[in-house]
C-alpha positions in Angstrom: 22.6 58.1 11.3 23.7 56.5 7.5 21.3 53.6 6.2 23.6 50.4 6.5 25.1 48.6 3.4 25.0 45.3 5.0 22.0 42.4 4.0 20.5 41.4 7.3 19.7 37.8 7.7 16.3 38.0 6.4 16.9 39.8 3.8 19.4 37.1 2.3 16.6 34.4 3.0 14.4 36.8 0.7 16.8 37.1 -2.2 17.4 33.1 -2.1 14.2 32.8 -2.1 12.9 35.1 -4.9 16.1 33.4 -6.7 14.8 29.5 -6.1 11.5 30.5 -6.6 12.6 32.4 -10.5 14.6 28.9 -11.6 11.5 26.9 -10.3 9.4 28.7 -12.6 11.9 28.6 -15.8 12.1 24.8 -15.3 9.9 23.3 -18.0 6.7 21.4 -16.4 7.5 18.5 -18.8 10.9 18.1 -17.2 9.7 19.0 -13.5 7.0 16.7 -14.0 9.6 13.8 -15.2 12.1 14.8 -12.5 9.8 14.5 -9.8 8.5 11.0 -11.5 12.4 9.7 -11.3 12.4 10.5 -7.9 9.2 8.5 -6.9 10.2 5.3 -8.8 13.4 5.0 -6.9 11.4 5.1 -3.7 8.9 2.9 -5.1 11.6 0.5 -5.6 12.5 1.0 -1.9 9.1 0.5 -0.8 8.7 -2.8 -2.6 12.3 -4.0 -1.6 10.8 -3.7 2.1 7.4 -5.4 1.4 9.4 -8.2 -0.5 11.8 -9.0 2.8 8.8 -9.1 4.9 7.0 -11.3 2.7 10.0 -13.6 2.5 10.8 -13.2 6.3 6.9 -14.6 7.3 7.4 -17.9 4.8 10.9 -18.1 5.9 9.8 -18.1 9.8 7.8 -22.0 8.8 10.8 -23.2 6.9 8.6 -22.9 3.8 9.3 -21.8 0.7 6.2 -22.2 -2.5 4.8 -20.7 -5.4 2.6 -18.9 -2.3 5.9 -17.0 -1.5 6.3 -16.3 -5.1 2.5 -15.2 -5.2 2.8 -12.6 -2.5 6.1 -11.2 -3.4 4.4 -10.7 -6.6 1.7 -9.0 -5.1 4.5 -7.0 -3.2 5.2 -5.8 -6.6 2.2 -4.7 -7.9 0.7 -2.6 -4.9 3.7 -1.0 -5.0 3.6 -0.1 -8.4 -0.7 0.5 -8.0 0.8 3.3 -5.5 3.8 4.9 -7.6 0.9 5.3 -10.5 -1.4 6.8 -8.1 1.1 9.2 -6.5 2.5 10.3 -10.2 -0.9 11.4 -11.3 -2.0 12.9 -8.3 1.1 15.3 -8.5 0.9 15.7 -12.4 -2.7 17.0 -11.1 -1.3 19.2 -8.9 1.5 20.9 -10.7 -0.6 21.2 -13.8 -4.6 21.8 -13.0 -5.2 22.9 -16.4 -3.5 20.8 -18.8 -2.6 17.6 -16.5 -3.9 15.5 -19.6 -1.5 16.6 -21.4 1.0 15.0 -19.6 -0.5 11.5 -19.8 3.0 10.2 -21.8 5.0 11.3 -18.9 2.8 9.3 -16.7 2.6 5.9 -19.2 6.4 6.5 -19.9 7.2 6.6 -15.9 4.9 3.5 -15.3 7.0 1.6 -18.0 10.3 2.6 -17.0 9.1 1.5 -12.9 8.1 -2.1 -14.4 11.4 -2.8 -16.2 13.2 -2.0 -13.3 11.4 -4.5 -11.2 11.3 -7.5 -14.2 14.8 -6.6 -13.8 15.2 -8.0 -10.3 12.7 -10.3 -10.3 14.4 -13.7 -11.1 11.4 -16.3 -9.8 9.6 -18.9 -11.2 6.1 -17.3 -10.9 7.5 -13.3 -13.2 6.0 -14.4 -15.6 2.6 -13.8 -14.3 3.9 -10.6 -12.7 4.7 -9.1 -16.7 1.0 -9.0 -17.9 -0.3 -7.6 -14.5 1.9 -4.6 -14.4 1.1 -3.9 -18.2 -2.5 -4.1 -17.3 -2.1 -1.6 -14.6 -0.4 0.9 -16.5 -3.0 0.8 -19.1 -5.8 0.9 -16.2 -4.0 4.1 -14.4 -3.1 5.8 -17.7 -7.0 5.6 -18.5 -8.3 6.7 -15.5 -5.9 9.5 -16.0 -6.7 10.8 -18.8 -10.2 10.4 -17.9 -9.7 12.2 -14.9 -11.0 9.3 -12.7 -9.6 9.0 -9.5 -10.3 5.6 -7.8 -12.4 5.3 -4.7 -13.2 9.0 -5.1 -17.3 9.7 -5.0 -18.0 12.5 -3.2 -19.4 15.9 -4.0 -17.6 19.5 -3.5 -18.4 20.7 -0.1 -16.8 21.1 3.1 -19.2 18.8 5.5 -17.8 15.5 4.6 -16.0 14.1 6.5 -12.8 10.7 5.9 -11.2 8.5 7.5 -7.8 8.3 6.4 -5.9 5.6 7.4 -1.7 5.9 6.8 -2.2 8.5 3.9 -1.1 12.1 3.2 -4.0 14.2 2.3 -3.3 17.8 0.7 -5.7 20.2 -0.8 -9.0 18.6 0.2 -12.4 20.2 0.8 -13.2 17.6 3.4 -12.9 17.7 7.1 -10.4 15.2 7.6 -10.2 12.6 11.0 -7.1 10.4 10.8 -6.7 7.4 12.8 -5.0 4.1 12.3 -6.6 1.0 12.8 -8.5 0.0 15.4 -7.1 -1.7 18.5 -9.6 -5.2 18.0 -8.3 -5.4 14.3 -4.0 -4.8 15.7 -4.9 -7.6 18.2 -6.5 -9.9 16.0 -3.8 -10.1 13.5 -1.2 -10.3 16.3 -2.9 -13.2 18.1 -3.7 -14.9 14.4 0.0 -14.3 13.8 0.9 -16.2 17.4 -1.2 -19.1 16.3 0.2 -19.5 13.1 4.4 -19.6 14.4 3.2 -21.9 17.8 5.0 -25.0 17.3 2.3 -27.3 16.6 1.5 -25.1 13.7 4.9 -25.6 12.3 5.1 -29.0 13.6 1.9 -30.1 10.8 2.8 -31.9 7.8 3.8 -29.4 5.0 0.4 -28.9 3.1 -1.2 -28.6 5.6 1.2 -26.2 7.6 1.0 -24.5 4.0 -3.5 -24.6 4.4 -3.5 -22.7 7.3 -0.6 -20.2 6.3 -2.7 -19.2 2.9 -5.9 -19.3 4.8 -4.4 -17.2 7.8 -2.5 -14.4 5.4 -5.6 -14.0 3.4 -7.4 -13.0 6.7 -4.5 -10.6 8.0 -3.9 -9.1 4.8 -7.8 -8.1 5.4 -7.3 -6.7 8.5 -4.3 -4.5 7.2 -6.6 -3.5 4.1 -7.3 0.7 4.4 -10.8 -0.1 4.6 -11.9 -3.5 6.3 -14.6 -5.6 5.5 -15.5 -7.3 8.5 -17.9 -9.7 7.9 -14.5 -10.8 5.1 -12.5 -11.4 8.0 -15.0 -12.8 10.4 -16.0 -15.9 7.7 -12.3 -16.1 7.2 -11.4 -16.6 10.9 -14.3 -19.1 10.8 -13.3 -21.0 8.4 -9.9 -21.3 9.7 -10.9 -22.0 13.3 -12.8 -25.1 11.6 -9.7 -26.0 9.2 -7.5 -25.6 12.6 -9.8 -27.7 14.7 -9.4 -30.8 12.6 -5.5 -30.7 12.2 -4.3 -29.4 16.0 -4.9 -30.0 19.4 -8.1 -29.1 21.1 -6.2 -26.1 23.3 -5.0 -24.4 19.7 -8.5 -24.6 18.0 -9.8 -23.1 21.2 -7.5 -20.2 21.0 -8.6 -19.7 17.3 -12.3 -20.0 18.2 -11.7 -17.4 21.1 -10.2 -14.9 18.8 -13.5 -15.6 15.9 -15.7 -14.6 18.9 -14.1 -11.6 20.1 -13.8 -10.1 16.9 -17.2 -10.5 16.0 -18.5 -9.4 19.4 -16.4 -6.1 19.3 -17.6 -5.6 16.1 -21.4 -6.7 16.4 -21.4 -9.1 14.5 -22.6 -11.1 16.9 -24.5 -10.3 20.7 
């Protein structure tokens, strides 16, 4: 019997491949590297555009709209562009383990180009204090970059630690890794704290004071969202809000708000 002529199927996946793989590898890393970069500003730009409607949605829910809006749309802005710095260097890292310092320009230059774009669409009252803080951010990442500093990062080379990741991807660690997402005590406080805060008599307070409780309450959610909580943060914050709440609403809605203090600090042990 002849040998036949005819490719099989997996034989044509091995030639693509071999073919991909060969114009990978003549690409220059400088232009991978600032390809890849392009590619993670326009979904940074995404990212933020979501944040920003969520922001507006939650002020627009108590009719209310403040330099706090402005404050947290700005803040919007500048996680997302904390993140798109921290996910260009940790790929520059990865493409280039050798010589990622090197490549520090493509970095700055991507960080730059990312910030224009948003001052571009930015049109508040409040950009103005959005402009410095993004400058200082690229300078900070580019630093920490070149220093080979990764933020948060301080632990030795072995394989018996062990993280916590909370809504991350995680790629080429020497760690034992547990993800989870938060925990159920933490999901139910900030949707109870939310409930409070669009009741009626909540909107029905004059506006500064409706405004008191809003800054007070979103400083204690955005807490509870953080990747790592600090607990004893959001149980002063509660606290202090159940008091605030107490002396503005009826008895039955500063009840609810004391309720929620205590069950969050007993599931936590913060208290017996």
């Amino acid at each position: 019997m002849g040998l036949s002529l005819i490719a099989s199927p997996y034989d044509r996946r091995v030639v693509l491949y071999l073919e991909i793989s060969t114009v990978i590898k003549c690409i220059p890393m400088r232009d991978r590297i600032r390809e890849r970069l392009t590619e993670y500003r326009s979904e940074a730009l995404g990212s933020i555009a979501i944040a920003e409607n969520k922001t507006k949605s939650t002020f627009g829910q108590h009719g209310v709209v403040s330099s706090r809006m402005y404050l947290a749309i700005n803040k919007d802005n500048e996680t997302g562009f904390a993140e798109y710095m921290d996910r260009s260097g940790s790929f520059i890292r990865h493409v280039a383990p050798g010589s990622w310092a090197e490549y520090a320009d493509e970095l700055r230059d991507g960080g730059t180009k990312l910030k224009q774009e948003i001052m571009a669409k930015v049109k508040h009252e409040l950009r103005g204090q959005l402009d410095p803080a993004l400058d200082k951010l690229i300078k900070r990442k580019v630093e920490d970059f070149e220093l080979g500093y990764v933020e948060g990062k301080n632990m030795n080379t072995t394989t018996h630690n062990t993280v916590n990741i909370i809504n991350s991807n995680i790629s080429n660690a020497v760690v034992q890794i547990t993800q989870s997402g938060k925990d159920a005590v933490s999901k139910d406080t900030a949707q109870k704290l939310q409930e409070i805060i669009n009741s009626e008599e909540i909107k029905g307070l004059p506006e500064e004071t409706q405004l008191n409780v809003l800054d007070q309450a979103d400083d204690v959610i955005k807490e509870l969202s953080a990747p790592v909580t600090d607990k004893g943060k959001v149980y002063r914050g509660l606290k202090r809000l159940g008091s605030f709440i107490s002396s503005v609403a009826s008895k039955s809605v500063a009840d609810v708000a004391a309720q929620l203090t205590v069950a969050y600090a007993k599931a936590h042990g913060i208290i017996p």
